[in-house]
N, CA, C and O atoms as a MOPAC input file, in Angstrom:
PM7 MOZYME 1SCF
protein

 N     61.05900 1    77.98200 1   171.61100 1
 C     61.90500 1    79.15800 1   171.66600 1
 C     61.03300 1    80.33100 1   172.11000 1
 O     59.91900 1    80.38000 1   171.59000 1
 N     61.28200 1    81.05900 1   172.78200 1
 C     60.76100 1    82.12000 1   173.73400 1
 C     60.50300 1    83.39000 1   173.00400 1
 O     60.97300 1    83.03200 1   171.92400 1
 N     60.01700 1    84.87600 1   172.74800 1
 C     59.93800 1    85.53300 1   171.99600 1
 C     61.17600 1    86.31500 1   172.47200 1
 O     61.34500 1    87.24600 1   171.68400 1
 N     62.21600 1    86.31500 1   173.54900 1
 C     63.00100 1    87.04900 1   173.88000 1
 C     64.39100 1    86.47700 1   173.48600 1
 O     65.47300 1    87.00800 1   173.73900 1
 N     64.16900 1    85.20500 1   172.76500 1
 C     65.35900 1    84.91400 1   172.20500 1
 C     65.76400 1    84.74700 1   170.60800 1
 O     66.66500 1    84.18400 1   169.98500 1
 N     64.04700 1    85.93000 1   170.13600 1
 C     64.26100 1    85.81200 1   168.90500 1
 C     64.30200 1    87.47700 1   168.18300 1
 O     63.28300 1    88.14500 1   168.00800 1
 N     65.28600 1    87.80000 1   167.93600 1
 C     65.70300 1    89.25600 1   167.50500 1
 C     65.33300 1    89.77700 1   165.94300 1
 O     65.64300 1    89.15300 1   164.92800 1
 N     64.55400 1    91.14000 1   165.97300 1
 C     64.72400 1    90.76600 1   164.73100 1
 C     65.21700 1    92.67200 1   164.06000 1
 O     64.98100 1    93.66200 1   164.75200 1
 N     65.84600 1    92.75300 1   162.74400 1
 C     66.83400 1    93.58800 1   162.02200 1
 C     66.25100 1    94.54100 1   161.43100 1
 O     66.21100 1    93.55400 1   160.69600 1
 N     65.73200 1    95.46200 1   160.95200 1
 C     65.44900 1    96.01200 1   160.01100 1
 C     66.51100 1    96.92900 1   159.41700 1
 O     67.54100 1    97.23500 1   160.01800 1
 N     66.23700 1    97.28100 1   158.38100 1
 C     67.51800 1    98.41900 1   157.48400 1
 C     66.44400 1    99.22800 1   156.94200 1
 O     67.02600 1   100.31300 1   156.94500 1
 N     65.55200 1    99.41700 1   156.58500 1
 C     64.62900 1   100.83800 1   156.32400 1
 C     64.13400 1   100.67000 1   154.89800 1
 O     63.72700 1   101.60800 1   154.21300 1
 N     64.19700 1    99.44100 1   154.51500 1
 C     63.97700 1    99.32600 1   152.84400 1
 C     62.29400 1    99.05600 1   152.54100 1
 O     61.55800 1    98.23700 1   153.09200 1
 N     61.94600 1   100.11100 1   151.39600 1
 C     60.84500 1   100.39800 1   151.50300 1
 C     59.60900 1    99.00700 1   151.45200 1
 O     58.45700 1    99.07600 1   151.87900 1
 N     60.22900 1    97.87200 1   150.83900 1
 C     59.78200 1    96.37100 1   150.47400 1
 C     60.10900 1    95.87000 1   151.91700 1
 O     59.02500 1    95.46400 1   152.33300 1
 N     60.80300 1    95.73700 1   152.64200 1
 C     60.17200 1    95.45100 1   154.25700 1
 C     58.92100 1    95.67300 1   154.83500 1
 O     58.15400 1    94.79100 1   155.22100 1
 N     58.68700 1    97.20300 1   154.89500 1
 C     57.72000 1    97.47200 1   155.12200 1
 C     56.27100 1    97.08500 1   154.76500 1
 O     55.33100 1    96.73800 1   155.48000 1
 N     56.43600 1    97.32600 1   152.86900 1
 C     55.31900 1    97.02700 1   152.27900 1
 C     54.79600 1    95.70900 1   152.29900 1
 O     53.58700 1    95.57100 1   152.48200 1
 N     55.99300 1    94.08400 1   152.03700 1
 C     55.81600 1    92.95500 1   152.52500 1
 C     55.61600 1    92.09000 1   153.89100 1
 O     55.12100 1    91.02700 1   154.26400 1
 N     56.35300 1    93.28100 1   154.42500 1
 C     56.10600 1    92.65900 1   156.24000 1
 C     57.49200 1    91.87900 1   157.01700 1
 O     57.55800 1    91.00800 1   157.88500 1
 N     58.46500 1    92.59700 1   156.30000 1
 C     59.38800 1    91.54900 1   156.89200 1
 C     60.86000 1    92.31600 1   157.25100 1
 O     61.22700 1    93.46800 1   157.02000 1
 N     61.44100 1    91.34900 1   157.81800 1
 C     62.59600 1    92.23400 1   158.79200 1
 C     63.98200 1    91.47900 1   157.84100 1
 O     64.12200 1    90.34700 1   157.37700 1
 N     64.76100 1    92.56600 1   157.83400 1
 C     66.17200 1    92.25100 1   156.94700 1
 C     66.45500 1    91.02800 1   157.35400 1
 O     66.26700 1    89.97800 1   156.73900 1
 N     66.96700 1    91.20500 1   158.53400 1
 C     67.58500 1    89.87000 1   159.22400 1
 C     66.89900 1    89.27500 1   160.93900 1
 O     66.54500 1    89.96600 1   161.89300 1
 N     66.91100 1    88.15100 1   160.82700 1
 C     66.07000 1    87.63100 1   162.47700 1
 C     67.83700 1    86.53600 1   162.87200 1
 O     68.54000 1    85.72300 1   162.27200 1
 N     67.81300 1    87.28000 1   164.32700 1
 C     68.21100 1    86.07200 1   165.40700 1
 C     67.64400 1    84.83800 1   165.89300 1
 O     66.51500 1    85.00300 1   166.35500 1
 N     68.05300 1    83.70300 1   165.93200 1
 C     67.04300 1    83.10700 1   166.53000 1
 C     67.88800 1    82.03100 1   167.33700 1
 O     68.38500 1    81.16700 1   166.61500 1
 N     68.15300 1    81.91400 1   168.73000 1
 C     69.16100 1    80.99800 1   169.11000 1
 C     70.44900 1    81.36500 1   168.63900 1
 O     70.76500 1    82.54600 1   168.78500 1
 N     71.11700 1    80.72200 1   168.19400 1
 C     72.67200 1    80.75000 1   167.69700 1
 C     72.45800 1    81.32600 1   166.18300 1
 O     73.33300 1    82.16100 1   165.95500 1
 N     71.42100 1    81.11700 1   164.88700 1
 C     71.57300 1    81.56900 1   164.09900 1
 C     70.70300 1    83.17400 1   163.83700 1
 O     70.00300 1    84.10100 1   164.24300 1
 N     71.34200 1    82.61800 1   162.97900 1
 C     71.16600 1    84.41000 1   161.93900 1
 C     71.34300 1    84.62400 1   160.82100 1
 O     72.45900 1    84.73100 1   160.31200 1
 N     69.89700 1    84.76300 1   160.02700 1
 C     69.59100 1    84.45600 1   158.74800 1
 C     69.34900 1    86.02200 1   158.06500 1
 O     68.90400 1    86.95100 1   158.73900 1
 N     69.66300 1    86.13200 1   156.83800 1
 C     69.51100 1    87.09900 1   156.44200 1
 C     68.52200 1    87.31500 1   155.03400 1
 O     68.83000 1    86.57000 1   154.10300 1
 N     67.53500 1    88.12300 1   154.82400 1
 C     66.88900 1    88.42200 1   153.88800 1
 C     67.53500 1    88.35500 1   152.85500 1
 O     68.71400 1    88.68200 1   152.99000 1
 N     67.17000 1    88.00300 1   151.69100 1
 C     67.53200 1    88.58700 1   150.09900 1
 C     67.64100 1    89.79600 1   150.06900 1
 O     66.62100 1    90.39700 1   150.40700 1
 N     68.70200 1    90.54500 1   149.72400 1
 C     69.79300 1    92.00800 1   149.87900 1
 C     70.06100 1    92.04300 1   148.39000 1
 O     70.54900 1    91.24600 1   147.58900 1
 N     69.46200 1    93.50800 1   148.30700 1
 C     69.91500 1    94.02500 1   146.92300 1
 C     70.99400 1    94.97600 1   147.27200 1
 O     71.49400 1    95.17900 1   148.37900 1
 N     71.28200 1    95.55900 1   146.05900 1
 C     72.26500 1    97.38400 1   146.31400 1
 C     71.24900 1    98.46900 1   146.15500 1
 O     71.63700 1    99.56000 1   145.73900 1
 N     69.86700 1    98.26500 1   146.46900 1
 C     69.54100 1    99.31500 1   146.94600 1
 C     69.35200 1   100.10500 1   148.39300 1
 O     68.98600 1    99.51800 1   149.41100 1
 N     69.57200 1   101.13400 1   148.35200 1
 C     69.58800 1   102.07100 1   149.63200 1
 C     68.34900 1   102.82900 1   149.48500 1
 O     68.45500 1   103.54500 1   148.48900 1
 N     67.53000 1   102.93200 1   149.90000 1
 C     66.14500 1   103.64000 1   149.94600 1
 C     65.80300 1   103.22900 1   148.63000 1
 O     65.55800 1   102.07700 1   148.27400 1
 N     65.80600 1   104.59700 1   147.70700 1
 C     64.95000 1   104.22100 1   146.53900 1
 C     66.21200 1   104.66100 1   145.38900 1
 O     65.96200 1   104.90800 1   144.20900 1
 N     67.41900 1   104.69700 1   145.91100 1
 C     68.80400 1   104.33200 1   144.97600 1
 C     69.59300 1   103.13200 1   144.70700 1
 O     70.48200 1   102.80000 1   145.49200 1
 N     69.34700 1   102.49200 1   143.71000 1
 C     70.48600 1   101.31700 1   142.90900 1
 C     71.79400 1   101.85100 1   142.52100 1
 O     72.19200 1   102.40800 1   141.49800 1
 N     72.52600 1   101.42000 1   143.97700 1
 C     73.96000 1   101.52500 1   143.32100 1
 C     74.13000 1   100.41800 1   142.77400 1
 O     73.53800 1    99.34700 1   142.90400 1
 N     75.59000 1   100.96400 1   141.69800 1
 C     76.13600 1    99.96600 1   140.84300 1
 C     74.90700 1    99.43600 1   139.66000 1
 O     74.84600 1    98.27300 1   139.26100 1
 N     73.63200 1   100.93800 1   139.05000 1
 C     73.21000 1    99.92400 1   138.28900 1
 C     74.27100 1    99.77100 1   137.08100 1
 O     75.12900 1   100.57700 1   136.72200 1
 N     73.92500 1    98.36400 1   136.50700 1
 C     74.14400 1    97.96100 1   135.01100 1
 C     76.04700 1    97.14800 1   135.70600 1
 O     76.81100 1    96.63900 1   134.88600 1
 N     76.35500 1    97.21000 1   136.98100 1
 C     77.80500 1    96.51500 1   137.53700 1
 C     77.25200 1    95.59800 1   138.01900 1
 O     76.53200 1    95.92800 1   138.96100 1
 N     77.26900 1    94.01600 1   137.67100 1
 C     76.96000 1    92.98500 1   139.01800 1
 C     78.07800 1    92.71100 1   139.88400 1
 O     77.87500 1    91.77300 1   140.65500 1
 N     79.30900 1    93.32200 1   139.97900 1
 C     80.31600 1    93.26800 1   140.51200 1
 C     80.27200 1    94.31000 1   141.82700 1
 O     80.78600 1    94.19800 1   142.94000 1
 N     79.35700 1    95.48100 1   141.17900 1
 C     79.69600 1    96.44000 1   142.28100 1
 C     78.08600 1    96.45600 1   142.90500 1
 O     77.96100 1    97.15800 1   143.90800 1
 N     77.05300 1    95.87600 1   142.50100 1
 C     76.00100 1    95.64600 1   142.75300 1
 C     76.19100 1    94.13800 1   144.15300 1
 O     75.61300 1    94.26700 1   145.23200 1
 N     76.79300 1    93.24300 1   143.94000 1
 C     77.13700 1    92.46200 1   144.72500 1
 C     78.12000 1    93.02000 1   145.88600 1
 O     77.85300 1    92.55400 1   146.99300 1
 N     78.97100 1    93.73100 1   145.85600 1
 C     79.34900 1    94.33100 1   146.62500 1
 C     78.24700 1    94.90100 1   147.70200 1
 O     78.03900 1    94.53400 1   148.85800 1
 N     77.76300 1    95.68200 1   147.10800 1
 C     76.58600 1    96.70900 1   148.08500 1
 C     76.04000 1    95.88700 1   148.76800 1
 O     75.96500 1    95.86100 1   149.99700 1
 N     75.37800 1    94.73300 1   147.55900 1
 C     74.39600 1    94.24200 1   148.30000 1
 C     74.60700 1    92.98200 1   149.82700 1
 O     73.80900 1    92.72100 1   150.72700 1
 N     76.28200 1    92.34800 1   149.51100 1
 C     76.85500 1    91.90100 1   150.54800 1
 C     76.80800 1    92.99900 1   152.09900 1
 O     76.31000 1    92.71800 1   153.18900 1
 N     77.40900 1    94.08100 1   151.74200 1
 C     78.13200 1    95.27000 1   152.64400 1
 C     76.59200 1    95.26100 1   153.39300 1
 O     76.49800 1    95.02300 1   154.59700 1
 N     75.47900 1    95.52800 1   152.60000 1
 C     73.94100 1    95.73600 1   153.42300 1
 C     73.67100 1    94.25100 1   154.17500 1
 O     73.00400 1    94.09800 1   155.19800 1
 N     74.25500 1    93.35800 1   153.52700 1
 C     73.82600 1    92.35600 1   154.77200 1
 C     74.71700 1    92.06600 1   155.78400 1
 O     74.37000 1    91.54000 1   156.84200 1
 N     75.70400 1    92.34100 1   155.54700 1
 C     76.75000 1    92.13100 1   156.90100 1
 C     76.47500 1    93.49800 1   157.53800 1
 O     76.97100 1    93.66200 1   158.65200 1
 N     75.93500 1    94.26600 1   157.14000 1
 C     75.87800 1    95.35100 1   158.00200 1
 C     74.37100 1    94.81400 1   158.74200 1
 O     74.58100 1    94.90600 1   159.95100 1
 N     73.48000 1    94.48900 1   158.60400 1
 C     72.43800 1    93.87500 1   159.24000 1
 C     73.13600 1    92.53600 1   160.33800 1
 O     72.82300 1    92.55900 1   161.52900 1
 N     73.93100 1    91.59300 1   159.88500 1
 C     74.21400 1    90.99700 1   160.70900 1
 C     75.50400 1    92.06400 1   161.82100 1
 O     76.18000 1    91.58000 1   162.72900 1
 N     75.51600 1    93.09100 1   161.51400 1
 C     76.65500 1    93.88900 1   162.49900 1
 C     75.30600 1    94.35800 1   163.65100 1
 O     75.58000 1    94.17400 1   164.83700 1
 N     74.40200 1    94.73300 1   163.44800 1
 C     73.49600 1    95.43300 1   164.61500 1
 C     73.19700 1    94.43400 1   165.71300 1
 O     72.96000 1    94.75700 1   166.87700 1
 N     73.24200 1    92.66000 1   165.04800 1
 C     73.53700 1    92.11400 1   166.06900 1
 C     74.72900 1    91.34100 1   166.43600 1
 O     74.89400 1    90.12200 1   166.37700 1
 N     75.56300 1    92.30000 1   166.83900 1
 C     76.94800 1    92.62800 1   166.92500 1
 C     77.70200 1    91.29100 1   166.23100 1
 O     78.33200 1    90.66800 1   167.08600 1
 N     77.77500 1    90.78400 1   165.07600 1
 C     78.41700 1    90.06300 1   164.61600 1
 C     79.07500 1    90.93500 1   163.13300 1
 O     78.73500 1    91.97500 1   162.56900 1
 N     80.39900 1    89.69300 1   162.81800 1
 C     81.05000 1    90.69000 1   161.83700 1
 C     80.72900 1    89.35800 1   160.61700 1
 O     80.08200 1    88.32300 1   160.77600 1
 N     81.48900 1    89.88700 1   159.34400 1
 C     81.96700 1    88.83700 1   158.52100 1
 C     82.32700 1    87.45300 1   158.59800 1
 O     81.84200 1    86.52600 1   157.95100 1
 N     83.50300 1    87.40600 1   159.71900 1
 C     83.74600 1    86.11600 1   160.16400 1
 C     82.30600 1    84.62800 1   160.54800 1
 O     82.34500 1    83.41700 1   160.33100 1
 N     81.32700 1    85.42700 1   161.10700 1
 C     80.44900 1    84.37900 1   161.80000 1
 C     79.52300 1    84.36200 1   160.60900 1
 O     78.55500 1    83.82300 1   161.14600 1
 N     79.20100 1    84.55100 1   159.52700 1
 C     79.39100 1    83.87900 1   158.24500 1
 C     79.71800 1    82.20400 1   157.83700 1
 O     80.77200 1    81.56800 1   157.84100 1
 N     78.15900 1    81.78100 1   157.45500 1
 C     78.68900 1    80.30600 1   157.48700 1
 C     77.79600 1    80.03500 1   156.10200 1
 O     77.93200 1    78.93700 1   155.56300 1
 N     77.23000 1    80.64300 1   155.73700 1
 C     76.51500 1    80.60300 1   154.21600 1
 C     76.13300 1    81.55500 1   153.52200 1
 O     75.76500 1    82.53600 1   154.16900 1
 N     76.06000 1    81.66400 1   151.88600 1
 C     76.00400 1    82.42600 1   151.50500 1
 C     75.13300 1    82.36600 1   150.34200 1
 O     75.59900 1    81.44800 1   149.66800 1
 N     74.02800 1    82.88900 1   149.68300 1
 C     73.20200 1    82.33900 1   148.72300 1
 C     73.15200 1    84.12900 1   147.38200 1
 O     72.86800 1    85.32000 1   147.50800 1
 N     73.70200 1    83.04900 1   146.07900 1
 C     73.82600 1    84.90800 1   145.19500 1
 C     72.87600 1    84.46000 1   144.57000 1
 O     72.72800 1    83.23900 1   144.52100 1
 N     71.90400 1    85.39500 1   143.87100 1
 C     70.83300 1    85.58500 1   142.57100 1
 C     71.32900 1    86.33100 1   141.50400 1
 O     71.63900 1    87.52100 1   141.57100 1
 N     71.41700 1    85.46500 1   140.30600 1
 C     71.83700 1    86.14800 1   139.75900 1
 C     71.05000 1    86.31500 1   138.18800 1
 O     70.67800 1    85.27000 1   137.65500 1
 N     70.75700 1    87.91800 1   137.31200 1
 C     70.03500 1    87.57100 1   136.47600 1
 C     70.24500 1    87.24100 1   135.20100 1
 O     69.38500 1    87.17700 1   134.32400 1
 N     71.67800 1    86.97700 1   135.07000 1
 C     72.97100 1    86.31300 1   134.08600 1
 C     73.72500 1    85.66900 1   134.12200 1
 O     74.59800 1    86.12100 1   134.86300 1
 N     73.99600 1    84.68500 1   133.69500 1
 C     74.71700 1    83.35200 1   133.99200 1
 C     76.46000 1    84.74600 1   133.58900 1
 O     77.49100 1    84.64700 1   134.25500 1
 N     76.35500 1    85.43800 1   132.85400 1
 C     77.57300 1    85.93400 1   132.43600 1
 C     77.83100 1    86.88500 1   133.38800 1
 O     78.72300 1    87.68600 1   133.11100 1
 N     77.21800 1    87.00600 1   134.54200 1
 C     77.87700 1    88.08200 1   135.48400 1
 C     78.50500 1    86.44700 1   136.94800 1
 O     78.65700 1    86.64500 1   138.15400 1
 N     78.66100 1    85.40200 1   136.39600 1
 C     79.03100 1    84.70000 1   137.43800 1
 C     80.46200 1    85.19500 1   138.20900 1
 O     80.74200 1    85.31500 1   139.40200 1
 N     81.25500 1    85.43000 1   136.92700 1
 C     82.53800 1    86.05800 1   137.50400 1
 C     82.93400 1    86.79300 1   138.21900 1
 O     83.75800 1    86.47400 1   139.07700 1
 N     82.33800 1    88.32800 1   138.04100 1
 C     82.26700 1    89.17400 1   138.60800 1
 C     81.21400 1    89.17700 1   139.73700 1
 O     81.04300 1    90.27800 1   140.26100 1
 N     80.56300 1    88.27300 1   140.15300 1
 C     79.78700 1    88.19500 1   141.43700 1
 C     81.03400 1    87.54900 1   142.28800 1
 O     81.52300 1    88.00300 1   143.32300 1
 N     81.30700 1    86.70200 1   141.77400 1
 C     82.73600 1    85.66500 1   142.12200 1
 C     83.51500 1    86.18600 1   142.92000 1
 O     83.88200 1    85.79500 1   144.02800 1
 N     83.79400 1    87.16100 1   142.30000 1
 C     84.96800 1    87.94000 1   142.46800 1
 C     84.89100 1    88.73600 1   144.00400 1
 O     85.62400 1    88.54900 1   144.97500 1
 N     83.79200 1    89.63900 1   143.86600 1
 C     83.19000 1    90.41100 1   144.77000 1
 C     83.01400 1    89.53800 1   145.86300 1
 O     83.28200 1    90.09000 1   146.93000 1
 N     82.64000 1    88.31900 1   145.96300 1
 C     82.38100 1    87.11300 1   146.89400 1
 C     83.57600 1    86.84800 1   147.78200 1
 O     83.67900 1    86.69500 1   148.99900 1
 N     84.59500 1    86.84000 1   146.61700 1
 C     85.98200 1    85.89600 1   147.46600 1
 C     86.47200 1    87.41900 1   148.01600 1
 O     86.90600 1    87.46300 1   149.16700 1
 N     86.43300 1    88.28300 1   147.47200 1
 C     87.22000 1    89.33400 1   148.41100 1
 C     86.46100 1    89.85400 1   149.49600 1
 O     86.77200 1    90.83700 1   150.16800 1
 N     85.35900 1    89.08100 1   149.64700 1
 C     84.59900 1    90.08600 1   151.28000 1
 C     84.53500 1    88.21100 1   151.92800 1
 O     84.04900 1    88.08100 1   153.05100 1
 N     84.88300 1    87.27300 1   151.40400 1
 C     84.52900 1    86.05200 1   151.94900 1
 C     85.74600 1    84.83000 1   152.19800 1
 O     85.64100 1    83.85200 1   152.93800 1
 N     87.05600 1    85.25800 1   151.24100 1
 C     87.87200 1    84.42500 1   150.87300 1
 C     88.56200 1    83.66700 1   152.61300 1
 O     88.83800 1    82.46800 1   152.58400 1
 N     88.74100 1    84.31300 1   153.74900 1
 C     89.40600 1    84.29800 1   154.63400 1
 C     88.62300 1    83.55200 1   155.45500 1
 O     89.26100 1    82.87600 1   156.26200 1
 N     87.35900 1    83.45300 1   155.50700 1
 C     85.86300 1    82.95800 1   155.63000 1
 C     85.62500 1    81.52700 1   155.56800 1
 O     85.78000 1    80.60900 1   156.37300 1
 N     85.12700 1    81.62300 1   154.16500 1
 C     85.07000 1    80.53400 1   153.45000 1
 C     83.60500 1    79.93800 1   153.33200 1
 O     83.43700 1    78.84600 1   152.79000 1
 N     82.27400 1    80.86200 1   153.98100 1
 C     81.19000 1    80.16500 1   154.09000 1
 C     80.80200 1    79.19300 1   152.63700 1
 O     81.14900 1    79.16500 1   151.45600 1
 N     79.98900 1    78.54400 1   153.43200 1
 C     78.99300 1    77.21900 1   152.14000 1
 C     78.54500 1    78.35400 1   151.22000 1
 O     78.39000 1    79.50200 1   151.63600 1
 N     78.31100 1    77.92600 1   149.74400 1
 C     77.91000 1    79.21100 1   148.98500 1
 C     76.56800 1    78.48400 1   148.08900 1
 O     76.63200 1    77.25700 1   148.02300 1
 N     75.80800 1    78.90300 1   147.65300 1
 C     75.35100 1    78.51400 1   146.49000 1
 C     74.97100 1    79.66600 1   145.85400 1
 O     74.65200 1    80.60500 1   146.58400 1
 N     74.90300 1    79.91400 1   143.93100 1
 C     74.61600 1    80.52200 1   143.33600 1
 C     73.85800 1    80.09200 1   141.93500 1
 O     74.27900 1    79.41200 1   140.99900 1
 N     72.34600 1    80.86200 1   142.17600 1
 C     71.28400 1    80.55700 1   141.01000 1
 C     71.56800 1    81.76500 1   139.98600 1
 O     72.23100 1    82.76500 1   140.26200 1
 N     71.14500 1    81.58000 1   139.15000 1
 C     70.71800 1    82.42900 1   137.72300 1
 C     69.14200 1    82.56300 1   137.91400 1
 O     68.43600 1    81.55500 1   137.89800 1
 N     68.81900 1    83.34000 1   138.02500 1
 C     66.93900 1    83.47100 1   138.15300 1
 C     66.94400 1    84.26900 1   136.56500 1
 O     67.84300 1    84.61300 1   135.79700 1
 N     65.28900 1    84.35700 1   136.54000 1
 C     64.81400 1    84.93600 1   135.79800 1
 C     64.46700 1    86.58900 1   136.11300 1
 O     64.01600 1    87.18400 1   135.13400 1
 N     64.57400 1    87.13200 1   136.95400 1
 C     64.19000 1    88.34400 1   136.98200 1
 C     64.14700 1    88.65400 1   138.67600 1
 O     64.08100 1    87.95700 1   139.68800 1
 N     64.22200 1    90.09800 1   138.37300 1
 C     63.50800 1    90.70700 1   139.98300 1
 C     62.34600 1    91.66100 1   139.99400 1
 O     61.58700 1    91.90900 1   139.05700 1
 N     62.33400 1    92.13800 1   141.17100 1
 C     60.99600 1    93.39600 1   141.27500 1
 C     61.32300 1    94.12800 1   140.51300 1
 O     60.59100 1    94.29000 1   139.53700 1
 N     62.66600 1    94.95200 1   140.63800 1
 C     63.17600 1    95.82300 1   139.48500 1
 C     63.68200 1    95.39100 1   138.20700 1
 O     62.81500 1    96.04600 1   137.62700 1
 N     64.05000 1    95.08800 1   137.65700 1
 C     64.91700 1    94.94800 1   136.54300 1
 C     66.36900 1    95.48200 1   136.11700 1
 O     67.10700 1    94.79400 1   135.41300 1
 N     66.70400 1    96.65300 1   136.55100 1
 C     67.82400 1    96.89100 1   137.29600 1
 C     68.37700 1    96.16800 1   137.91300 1
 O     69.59100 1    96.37200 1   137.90700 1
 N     67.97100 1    95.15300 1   138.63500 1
 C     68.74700 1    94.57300 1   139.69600 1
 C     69.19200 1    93.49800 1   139.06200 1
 O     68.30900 1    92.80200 1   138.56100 1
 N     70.79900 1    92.98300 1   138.86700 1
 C     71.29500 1    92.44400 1   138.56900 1
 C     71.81200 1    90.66700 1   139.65300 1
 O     72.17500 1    89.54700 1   139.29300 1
 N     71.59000 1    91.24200 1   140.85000 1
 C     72.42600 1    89.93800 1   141.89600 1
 C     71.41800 1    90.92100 1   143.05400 1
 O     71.17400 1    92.12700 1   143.10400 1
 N     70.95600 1    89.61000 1   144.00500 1
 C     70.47600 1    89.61900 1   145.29000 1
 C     71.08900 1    88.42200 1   146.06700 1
 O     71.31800 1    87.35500 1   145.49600 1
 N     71.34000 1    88.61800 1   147.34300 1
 C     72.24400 1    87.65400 1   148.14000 1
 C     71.69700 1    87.59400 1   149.66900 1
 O     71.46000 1    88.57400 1   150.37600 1
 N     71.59100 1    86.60400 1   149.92500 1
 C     71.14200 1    86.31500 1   151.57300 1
 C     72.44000 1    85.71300 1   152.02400 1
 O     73.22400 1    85.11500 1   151.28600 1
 N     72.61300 1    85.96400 1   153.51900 1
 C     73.62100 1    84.92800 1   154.03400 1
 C     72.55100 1    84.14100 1   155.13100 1
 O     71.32900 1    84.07100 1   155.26700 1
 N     73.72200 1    83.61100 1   155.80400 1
 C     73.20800 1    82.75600 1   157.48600 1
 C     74.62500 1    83.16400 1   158.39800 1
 O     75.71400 1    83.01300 1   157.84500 1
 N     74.57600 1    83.57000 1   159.50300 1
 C     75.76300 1    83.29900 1   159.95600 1
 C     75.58900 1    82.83900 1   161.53500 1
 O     74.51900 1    82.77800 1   162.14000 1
 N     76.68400 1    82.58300 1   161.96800 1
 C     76.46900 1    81.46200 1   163.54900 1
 C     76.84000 1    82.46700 1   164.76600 1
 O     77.77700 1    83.22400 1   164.51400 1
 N     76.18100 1    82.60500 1   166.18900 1
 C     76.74800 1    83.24300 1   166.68400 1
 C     77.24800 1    82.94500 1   168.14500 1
 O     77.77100 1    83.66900 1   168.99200 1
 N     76.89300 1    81.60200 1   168.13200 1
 C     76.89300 1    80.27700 1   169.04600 1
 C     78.64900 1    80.35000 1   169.26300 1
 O     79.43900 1    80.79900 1   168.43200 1
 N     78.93500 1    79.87600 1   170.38400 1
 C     80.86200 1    79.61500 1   170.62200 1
 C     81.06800 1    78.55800 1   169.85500 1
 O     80.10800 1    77.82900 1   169.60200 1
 N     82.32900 1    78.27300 1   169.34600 1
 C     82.73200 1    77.50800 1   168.88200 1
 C     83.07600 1    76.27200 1   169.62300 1
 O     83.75100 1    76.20700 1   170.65100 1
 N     82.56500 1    75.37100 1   169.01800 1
 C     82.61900 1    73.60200 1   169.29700 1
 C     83.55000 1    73.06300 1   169.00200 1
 O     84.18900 1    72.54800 1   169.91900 1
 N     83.92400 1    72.96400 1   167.98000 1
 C     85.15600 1    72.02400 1   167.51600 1
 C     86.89700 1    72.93000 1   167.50300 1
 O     87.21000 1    73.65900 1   166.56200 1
 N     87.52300 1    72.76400 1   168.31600 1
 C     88.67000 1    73.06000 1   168.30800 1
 C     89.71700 1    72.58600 1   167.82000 1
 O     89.89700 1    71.43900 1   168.23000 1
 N     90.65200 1    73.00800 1   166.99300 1
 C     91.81400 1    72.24600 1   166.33200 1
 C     91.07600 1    71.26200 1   165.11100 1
 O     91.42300 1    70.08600 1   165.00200 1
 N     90.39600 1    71.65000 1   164.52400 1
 C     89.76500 1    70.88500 1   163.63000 1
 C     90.84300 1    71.02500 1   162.22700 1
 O     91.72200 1    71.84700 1   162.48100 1
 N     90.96100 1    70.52000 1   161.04500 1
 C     91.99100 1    70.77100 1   159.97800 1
 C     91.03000 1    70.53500 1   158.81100 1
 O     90.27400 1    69.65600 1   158.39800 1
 N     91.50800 1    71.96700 1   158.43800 1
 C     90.66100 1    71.83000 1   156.38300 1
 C     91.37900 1    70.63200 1   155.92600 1
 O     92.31200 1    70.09800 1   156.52600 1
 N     90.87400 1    70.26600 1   154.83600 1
 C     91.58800 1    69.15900 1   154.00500 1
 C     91.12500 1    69.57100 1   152.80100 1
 O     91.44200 1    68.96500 1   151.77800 1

């Protein structure tokens, strides 16, 4: 793969910088996205909500996959962190209403902790940006 077919995202978060790494990279057809908190610079929205903390922290990665002009739809996985098995619901929740129409592969851990402690849920996606192959295909 060529260096001109591999794109890469930043969003301005101060742990990019300091670790070395870019929100989200293109590479071919995919497009993977960093672990996304709800922070915005050096503000935690939604602390002490994993409902509205998952929110943010979705909205910051689809907004990374928007710079390379993709939306929600091209969404094909989705990975939550979470630091309470008792906020599963309300991550849930927040999930199916930015994902329900969607439907990406999901998985969701319970970790032990983050950089902050504040931070309740961190979430990466993947999404595809390749044409579609299979036509007329049927859920079951």
């Amino acid at each position: 793969m060529t260096s001109e077919a591999v794109r890469r995202v930043q969003s301005g978060s101060p742990w990019e910088e300091s670790f070395g790494f870019a929100r989200a990279v293109a590479a071919g057809d995919r497009v993977l996205v960093a672990g996304t908190t709800s922070f915005k610079g050096s503000v935690l929205y939604g602390e002490g909500d994993p409902y509205e903390q998952a929110k943010v922290a979705f909205a910051g990665a689809i907004e990374a996959i928007g710079e390379l002009g993709l939306g929600v739809e091209s969404v094909i996985l989705t990975r939550m962190y979470l630091t309470h098995a008792r906020d599963v619901d309300a991550v849930g929740r927040a999930h199916k209403e930015l994902f329900d129409a969607v439907r990406p592969v999901s998985t969701l851990l319970v970790v032990e902790g983050f950089v902050d402690p504040r931070i309740l849920v961190e979430v990466e996606l993947e999404a595809f940006r390749g044409q579609r192959q299979y036509r007329g295909a049927v859920d079951s």
